[in-house]
C-alpha positions in Angstrom: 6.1 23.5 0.3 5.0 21.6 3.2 5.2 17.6 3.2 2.1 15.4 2.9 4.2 12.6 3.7 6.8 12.0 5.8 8.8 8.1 5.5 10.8 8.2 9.0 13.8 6.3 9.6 13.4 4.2 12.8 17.0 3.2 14.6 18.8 6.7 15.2 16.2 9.1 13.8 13.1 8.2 16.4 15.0 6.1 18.7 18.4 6.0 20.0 20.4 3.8 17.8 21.1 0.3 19.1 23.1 -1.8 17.2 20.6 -4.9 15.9 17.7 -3.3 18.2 16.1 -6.8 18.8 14.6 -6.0 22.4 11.5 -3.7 22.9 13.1 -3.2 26.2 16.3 -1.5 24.3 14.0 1.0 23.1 14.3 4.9 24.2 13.2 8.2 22.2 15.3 10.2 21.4 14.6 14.0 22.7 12.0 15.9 20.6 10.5 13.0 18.6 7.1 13.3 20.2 6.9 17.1 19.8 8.3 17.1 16.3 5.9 14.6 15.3 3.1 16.2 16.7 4.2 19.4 14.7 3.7 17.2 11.4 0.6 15.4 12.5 -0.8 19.1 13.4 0.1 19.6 9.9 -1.7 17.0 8.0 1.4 15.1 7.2 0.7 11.4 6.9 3.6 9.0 8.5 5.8 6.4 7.2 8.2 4.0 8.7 11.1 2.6 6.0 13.6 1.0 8.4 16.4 -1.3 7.2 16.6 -4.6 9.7 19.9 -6.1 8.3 19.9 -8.6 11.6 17.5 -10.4 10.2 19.5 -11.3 6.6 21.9 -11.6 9.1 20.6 -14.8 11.1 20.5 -12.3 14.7 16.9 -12.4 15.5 14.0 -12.9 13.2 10.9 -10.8 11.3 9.2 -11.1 14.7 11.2 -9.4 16.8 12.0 -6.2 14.4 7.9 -6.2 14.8 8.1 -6.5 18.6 10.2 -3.8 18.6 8.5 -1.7 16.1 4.9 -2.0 18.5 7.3 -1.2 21.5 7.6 2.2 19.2 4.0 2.6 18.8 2.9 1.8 22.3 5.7 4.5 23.8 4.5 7.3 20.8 0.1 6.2 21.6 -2.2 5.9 19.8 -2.1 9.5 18.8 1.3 9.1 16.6 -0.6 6.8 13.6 2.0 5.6 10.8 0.2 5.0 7.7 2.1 2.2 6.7 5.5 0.7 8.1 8.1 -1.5 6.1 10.9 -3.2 7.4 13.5 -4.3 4.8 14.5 -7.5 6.5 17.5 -8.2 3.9 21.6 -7.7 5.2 24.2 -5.7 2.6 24.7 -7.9 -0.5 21.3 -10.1 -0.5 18.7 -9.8 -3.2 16.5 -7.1 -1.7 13.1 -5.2 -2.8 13.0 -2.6 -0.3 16.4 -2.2 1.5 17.0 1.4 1.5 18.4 3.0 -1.0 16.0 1.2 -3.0 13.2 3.6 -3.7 10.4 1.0 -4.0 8.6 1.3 -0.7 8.4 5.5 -1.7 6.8 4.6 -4.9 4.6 2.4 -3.6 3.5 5.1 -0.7 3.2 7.3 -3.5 1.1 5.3 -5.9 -1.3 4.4 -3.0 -1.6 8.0 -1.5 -1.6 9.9 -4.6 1.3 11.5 -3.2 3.6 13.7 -5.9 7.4 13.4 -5.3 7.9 17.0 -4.1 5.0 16.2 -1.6 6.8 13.7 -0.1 10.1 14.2 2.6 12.6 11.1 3.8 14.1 11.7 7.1 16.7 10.0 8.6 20.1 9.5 9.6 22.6 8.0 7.1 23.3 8.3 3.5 20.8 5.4 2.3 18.1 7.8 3.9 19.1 10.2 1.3 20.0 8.1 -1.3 16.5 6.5 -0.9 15.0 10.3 -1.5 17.1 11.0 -4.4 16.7 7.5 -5.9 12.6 8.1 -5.4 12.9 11.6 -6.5 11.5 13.0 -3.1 12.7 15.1 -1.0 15.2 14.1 2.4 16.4 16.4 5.7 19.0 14.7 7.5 19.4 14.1 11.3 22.6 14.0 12.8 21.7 12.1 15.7 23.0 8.4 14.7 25.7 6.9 15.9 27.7 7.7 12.8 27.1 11.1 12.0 25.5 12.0 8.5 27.8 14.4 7.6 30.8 11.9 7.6 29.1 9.3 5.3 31.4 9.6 2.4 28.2 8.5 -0.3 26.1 11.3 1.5 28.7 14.2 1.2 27.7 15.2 -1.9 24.1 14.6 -1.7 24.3 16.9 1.6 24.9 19.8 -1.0 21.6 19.4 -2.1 19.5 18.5 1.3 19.7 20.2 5.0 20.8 18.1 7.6 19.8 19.1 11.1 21.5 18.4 14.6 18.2 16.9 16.0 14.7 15.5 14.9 12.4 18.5 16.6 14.5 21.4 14.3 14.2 19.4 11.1 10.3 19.4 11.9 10.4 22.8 12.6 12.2 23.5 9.7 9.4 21.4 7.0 6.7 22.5 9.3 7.0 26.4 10.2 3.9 27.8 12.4 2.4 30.6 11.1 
């Protein structure tokens, strides 16, 4: 089935990763990101951003500048590349947190509002909490291999990666949820 809904991973899924990406001017796409989006846009997919900011819980830069950085996105994908809705989980590893990925909130809350089912919905990223958030929301996840630290090492992934395809870039895993006819 294709997705209705697609919740993107920002920092190594849609950009090259950075570590604390707290510069608009640090921002570049990776390859295939405008193409593949365009593919699920084409679609009717609705699009998502869910992208943990731990620099923030972390006193690096603040709120402001993940948002800064975020528009950078938006301005360099125009106007034609709408997200629905965008949350950035501001919290570091440890802290009390609502939406840090794995938690599945920000999913159920996307699917609440949208009327989305589970199985309608797809997480894409680039690390285990990507998946873990799927499997915690009961959606479904493709993996990108483009990060820094590649999926397939994440120890908490492996096994979850038994379950989901992982993909070596963003383009094929939108080929793959979003076949032409």
């Amino acid at each position: 089935m294709t997705p209705k809904a697609l919740i993107l991973d920002r920092d190594g899924t849609l950009i090259e990763h950075v570590p604390y990406l707290s510069n608009p001017k640090d921002i570049r796409l990776l390859p295939g990101v405008e193409e593949g989006l365009r593919l699920a846009l084409d679609s009717g997919a609705k699009l998502f951003l869910h992208t943990n900011q731990s620099g923030v819980g972390r006193g690096y830069f603040d709120i402001e500048a993940v948002d800064r950085c975020n528009n950078r996105l938006f301005e360099i994908l125009g106007e034609n590349v709408p997200f629905q809705a965008v949350c950035s989980a501001p919290e570091a590893p440890g802290m009390p947190s609502k939406y840090r990925k794995p938690s599945p909130r920000f999913a159920r809350e996307v699917m609440n509002e949208y009327s989305f089912r589970p199985d309608e919905v797809c997480y894409v990223g680039d690390r285990g909490s990507d998946i873990a958030t799927a499997e915690a929301a009961g959606t479904r996840a493709v993996g990108v291999a483009t990060g820094l630290d590649d999926l397939r090492s994440e120890i908490g992934a492996l096994k979850l990666l038994q379950k989901y395809p992982v993909f070596t870039d963003f383009l094929s895993a939108m080929k793959f949820l979003f076949p032409k006819l």
